[in-house]
N, C-alpha and C positions, 0 to 999 in steps of 0.2 A: 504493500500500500504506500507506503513510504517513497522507493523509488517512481511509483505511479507519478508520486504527487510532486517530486524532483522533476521528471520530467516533463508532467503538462507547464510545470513554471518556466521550465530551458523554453518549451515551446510557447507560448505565451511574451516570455520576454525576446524571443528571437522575430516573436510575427510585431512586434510592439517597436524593436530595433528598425526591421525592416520596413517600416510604416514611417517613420522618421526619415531615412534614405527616400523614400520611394515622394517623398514631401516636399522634397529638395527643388529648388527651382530656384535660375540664375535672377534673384531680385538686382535690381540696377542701385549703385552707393550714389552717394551726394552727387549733385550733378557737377561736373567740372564747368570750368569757364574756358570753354574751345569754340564759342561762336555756334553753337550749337542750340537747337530752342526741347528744354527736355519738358513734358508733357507729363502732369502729375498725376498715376499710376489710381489712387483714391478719384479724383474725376473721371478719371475715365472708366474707371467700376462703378460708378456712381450715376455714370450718364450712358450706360451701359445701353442696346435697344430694347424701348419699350413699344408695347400696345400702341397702336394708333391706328385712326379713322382710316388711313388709305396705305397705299404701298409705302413702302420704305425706300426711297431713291439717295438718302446719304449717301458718301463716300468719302469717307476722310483720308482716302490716298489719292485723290482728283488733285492732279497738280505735281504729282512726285513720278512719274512712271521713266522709269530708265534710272534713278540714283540706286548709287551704288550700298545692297545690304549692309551696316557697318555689325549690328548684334539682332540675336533673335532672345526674345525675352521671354521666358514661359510661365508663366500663371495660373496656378490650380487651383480653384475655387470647392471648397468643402461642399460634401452632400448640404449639411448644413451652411451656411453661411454667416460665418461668426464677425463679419462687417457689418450684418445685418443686428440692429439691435433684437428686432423681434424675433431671431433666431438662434441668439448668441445668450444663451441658459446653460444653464448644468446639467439638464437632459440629452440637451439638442448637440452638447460640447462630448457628453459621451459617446454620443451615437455615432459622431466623426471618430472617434479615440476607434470603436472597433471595425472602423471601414478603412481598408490600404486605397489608398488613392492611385492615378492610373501613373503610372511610372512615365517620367518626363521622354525615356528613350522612343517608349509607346507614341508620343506626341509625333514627337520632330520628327520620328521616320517616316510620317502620314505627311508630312510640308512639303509642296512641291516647290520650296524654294529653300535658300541655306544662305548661311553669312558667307558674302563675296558674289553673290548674283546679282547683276539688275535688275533691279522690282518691276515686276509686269502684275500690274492690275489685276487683271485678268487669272491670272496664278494666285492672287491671295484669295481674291472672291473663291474660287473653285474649294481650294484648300477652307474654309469655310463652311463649306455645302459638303465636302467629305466628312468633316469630324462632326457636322450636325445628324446624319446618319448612326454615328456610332453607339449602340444601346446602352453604353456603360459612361455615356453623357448626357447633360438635360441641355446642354447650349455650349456652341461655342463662338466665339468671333473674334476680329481679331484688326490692332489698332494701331497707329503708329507708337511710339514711346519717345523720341526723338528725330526732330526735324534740322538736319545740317545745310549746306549750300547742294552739296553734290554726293551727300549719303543719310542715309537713315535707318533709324533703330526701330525693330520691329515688334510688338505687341503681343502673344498669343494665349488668350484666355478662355480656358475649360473651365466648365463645372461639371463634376463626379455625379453621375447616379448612383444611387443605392443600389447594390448588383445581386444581392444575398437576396433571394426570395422561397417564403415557402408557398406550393401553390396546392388551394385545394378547391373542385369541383362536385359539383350536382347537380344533375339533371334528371329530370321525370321528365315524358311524353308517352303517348297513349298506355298510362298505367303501369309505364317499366320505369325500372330507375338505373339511372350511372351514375359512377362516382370515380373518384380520381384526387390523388394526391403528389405532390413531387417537391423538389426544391431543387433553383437553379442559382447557377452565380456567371452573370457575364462580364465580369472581370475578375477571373481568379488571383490573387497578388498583386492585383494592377499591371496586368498581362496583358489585357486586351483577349483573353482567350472566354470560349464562354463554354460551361458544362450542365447538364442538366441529367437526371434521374425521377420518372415518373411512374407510377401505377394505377392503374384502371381499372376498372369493375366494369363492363360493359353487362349488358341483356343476354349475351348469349357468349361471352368470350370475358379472360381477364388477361391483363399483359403488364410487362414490365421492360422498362426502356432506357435506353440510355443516348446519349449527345452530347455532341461537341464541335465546336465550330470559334472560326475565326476569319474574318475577312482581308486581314492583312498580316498571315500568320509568319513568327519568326522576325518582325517587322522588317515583312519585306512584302515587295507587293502580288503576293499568291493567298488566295480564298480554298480553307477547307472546310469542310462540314461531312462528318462522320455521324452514323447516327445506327444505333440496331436496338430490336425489341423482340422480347421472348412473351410468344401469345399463346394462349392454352389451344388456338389452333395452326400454330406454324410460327415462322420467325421474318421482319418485316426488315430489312436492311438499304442503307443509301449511303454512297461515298461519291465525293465532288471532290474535285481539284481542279482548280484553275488559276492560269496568269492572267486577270482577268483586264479590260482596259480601264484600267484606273485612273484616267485624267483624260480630258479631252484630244493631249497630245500627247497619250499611249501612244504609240508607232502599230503593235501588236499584241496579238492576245492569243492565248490556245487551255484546252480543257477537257475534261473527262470526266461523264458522270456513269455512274452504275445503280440501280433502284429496284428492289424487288419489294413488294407489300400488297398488302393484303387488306382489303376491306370489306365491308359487310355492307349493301346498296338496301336499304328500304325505300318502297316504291310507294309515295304518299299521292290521294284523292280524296278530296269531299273531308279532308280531315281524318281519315282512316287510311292504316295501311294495307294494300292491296296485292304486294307482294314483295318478295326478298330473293336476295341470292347473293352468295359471297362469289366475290371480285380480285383477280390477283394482277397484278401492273404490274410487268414489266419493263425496263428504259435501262436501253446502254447509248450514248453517245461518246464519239469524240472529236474536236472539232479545234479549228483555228480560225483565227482572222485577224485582217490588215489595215490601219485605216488607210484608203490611198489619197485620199485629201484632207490636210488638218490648215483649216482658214482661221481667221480670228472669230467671222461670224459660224463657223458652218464646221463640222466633224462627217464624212465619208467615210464607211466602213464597210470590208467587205469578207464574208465568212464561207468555208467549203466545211464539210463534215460528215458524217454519216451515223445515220442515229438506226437502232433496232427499237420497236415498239409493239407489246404484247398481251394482249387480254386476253383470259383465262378465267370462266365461270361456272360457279359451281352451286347444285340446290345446297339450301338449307332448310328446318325444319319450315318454313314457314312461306318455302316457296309456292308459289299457288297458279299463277301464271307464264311457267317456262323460266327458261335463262337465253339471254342471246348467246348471238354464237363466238365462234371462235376466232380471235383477229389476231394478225401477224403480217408486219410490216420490217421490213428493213431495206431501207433507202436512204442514198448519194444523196444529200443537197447541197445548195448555195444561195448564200442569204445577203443581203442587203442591208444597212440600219444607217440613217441620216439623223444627225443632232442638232439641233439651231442650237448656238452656246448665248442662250437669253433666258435670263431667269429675273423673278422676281419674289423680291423679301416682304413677307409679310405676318403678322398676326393675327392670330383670331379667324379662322378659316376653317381648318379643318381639323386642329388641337388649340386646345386652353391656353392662352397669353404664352405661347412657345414660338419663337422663329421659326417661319415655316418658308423652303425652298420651293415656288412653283414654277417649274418649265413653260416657257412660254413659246410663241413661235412654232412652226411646224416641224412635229418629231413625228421619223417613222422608221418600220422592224419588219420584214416581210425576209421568207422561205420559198423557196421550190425544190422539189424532191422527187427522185422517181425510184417505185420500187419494182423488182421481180423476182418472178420463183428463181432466178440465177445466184438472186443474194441470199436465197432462205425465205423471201416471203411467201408469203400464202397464196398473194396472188399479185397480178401488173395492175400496178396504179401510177398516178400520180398525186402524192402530198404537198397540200400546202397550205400557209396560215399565215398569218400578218396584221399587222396595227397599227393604226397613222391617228397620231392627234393634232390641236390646233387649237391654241390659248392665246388669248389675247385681254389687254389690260388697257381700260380706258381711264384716263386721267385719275389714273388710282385710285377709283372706288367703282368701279365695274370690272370683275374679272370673266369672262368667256370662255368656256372649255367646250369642246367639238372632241368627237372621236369617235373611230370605227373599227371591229374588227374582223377576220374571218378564217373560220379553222376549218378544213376538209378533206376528203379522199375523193378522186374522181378513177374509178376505175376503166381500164385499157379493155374489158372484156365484157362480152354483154350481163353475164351471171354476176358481175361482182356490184354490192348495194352501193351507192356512191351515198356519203352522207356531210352535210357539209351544216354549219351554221356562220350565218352573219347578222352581226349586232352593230348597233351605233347610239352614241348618248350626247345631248345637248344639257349642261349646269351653266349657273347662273348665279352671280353672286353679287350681293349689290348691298355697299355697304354704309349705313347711315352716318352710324358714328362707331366709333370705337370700340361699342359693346352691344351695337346692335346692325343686324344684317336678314336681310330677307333671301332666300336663296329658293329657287327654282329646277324642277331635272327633267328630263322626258330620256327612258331606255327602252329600246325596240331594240328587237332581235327577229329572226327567225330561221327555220331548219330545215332540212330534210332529209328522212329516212332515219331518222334516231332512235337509237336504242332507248330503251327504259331510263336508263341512267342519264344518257344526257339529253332527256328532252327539259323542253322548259318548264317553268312552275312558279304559280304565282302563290304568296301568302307572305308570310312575317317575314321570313330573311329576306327577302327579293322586294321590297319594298312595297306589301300592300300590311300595314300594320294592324288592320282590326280581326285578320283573317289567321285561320293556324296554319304552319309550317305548307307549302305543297299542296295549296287547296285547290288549287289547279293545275293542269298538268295541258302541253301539248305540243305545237312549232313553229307556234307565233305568238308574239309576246308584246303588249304596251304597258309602263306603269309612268303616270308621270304622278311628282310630287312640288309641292309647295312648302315653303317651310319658314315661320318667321323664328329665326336664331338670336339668342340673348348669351352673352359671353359676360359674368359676374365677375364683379374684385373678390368675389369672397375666394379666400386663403385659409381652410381650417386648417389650424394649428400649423399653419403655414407646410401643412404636407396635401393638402389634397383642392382641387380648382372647380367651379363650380359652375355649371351652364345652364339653362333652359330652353325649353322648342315646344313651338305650337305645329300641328302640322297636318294637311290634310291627304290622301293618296286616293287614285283611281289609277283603273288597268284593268286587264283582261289578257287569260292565256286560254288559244284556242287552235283548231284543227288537231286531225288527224290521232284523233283521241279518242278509237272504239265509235264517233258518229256524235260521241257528247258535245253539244253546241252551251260551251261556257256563257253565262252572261257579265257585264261588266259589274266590278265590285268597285266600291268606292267606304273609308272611312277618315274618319278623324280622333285627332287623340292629341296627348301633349306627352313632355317625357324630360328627364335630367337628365344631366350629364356628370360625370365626376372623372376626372382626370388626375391622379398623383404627380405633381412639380417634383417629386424626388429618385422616380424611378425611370426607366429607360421610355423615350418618347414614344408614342404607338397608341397605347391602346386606351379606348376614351369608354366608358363603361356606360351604357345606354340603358335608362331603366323609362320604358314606355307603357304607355296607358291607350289603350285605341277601343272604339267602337264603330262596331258596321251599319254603314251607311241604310247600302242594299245587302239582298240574300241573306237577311242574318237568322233565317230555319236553322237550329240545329248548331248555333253558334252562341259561344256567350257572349252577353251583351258587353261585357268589358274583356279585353285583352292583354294579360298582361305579360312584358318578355324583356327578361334583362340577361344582356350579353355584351361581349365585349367588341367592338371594332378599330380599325385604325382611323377613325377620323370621325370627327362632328356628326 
């Protein structure tokens, strides 16, 4: 016992050592008198970016582009914020004490610039939009520190997420229940590495999993994500690696993924499920790409690859309606992807008072592929899929997002089912003031020849809110929504952010659904939002309230459904 207890202290005072080290950050000493203008470090954390009615068009490097890096200053702002009076306690001071913060080397190898470079504008923006990504931050940005004739000292300030989480689930639907527990850390040591371990109770299966992933592992710039789960019926595994392009003037990129899993498809109507069948997906790829034009406006990229792809279905007790059949693909492609480099800063969008990066201008990703029985497949097709958006920002408080996509198989033979879906969405975002925004959507889709699985379906997830999961089902699809959005100051206990929404939906999913001629649903409802400021950016937790307009036989009159999504 004794030795026990020696050593949880060795370990203890060595993770407490290393929390110190990992703390270190180059602060700047008194300013010298070299003609230099140094810029006080408290202001500029101070005036940091806030909330505001419209876009974010500052730039406090407007006027420097080309002076020569003289220092890179790096600043790590606690989960807590002990500058912050109303964060800076004795609770809030421990809860820092047992978090290792993200290690400075973590930082700087993510900078697509270094002391001795000419400052390109354009390079610090980007490097900006990389670390606001990263889950084991709630913000970053980054500022000058000193201003000289012909060089300047540069600014780079993170704040830590809380990375340590334990995660526990439950769900009930038609009378079953799930459950699920786990605990993840996406910054282990202040790595940058992320780990996770979960378990599941499902209806019909229980499993146990593990994960691990990093996006700029070893800090350097290759993405891995590892991931395998042991399920009382078979085992689900995924490994990625890639050089992926990580900056706009990547030159190159190349990657390899592998995926076998397994899932279990319930087939919902009318609010009852109508049939099931377990689902095995398989995916091997491997693939490269070039950009062959890197502009200031504009990014060119061009990808060859060859991916295998595999569905495998099987009854289970509760099959009632068949399984489809058996599909096997493996095909040659070459792919395309266009980047406008035009982005805009804003808040209060699509998460709670957080710097949010939106792509603007027109971006698009499109494949072609052909397969045959010569490579293993099942049969001669041609594969392809693609997505073009197109955002645009008026005098920063109108933002417009357009977008379209389309995934399909068109088979070479008269026997093979060609099945294809295309979708497109129009949002709308119009913003009053600072804390309040009206916002508008319209998503059509439609299909052909789809399996059970992926035909369309209208009800709570797919945006008709007063209706249960998949109350409709078919291969054509309208839901538009309306939504007035309220973005609060309120800060409980300075960990958790606070929203409101009113909001009405209509739509309708129809054809080729057994002859059932759906009618349109339409309700209304209201709902909160609650966002954590201290945990990894993402997920905004939706607790709604909706009643049905129309059809509401056999529905209850209030709807209630809380779950988690990435955005407003």
């Amino acid at each position: 016992m004794i030795n026990a207890l020696r050593n949880g202290l060795c370990i203890a005072c060595a993770l407490w050592t290393f929390k110190a080290t990992a703390q270190e950050t180059a602060e700047p000493t008194t300013p010298p008198n070299d003609g230099c203008t140094y810029l006080d470090q408290r202001v500029i954390l101070a005036e940091r970016p806030k909330a505001g009615a419209k876009r974010d068009t500052r730039d406090p490097f407007a006027g420097h582009e080309g002076k020569t890096i003289r220092n890179i200053v790096l600043k790590t702002i606690d989960v807590f914020d002990e500058e912050n009076p109303e964060e800076n306690n004795r609770l809030y001071r421990f809860v820092n004490s047992l978090h290792i913060n993200t290690l400075p080397n973590v930082i700087k190898s993510q900078l697509l610039f270094k002391e001795g470079d000419s400052l390109r504008v354009d390079s610090v923006h980007e490097t900006e939009r990389i670390l606001r990504t990263r889950s084991y931050l709630t913000n970053a940005y980054i500022q000058p520190a000193a201003i000289c004739d012909n060089e300047i000292d540069v600014l780079v300030v993170t704040q830590d997420a809380w990375s340590l989480e334990p995660e526990v689930s439950f769900k009930r639907k038609a009378g079953e229940s799930e459950s699920g527990f786990g605990i993840s850390d996406d910054n282990i040591f202040g790595t940058g590495n992320s780990a996770k371990i979960e378990y599941e109770q499902l209806a019909d299966r229980n499993s146990i999993g593990y994960s691990f992933r990093n996006p700029h592992f070893l800090n350097k710039p290759y993405s891995i994500q590892v991931s395998y789960a042991d399920t009382s019926d078979g085992r689900n595994t995924l490994f990625s690696f890639s050089r992926p392009f990580y900056s706009l003037n990547t030159p190159w990129s190349a990657g390899v993924l592998a995926q076998d899993i397994t899932e279990v498809n319930p087939i919902r109507s009318g609010g009852k499920i109508i049939n099931e069948f377990r689902h095995q997906i398989v995916k091997q790829e491997i693939y490269a790409g070039l950009a062959t034009r890197i502009h200031s406006d504009f990014t060119d990229r061009w990808y060859v690859g060859i991916t295998k792809e595999e569905d495998s279905f099987y009854a289970t007790e509760k099959t009632e309606q068949g399984i489809p059949e058996y599909r096997k693909a493996v095909y040659p492609w070459i792919g395309y992807e266009y980047i406008r480099n035009e982005f805009g800063v804003y808040r209060n969008v699509n998460q709670i008072n957080r710097t949010e990066d939106i792509p603007l201008g027109i971006n698009a990703d499109f494949r072609l592929g052909y397969g045959g029985t010569a490579l293993d497949g099942a049969d001669e097709m041609i594969r392809y899929m693609g997505e073009i958006s197109n955002a645009r920002d008026v005098r920063g408080r109108h933002v417009l997002e357009m977008g379209a996509h389309v995934d399909g198989r068109y088979g070479l033979k008269s026997n093979f089912k060609d099945s294809t879906i295309i979708g497109g969405k129009v949002a709308y975002n119009y913003f009053l003031d600072e804390k309040n925004r009206w916002y508008a959507s319209l998503n059509v889709a439609a299909g052909q020849n789809l399996e059970q699985y992926e035909q369309l379906t209208g009800g709570d997830t797919t945006g008709l809110r007063g209706y249960p999961t998949d109350y409709q089902r078919g291969n054509k699809r309208y839901v538009v929504s309306i939504e007035r959005r309220y973005f609060s100051d309120v800060h409980l206990f300075n960990l958790v952010r606070m929203g409101g929404v009113i909001f009405v939906d209509g739509g309708r999913v129809w054809g080729d659904n057994d002859g059932i001629s759906n009618p349109f649903l339409a309700n209304v409802g209201f709902g909160l939002r609650l966002s954590s400021s201290k945990v990894r950016v993402g997920n905004v937790i939706h607790i709604n309230v909706a009643t049905p307009l129309v059809e509401r036989e056999g529905i209850s009159d209030l709807q209630l459904l809380v779950h988690a999504q990435q955005s407003f």
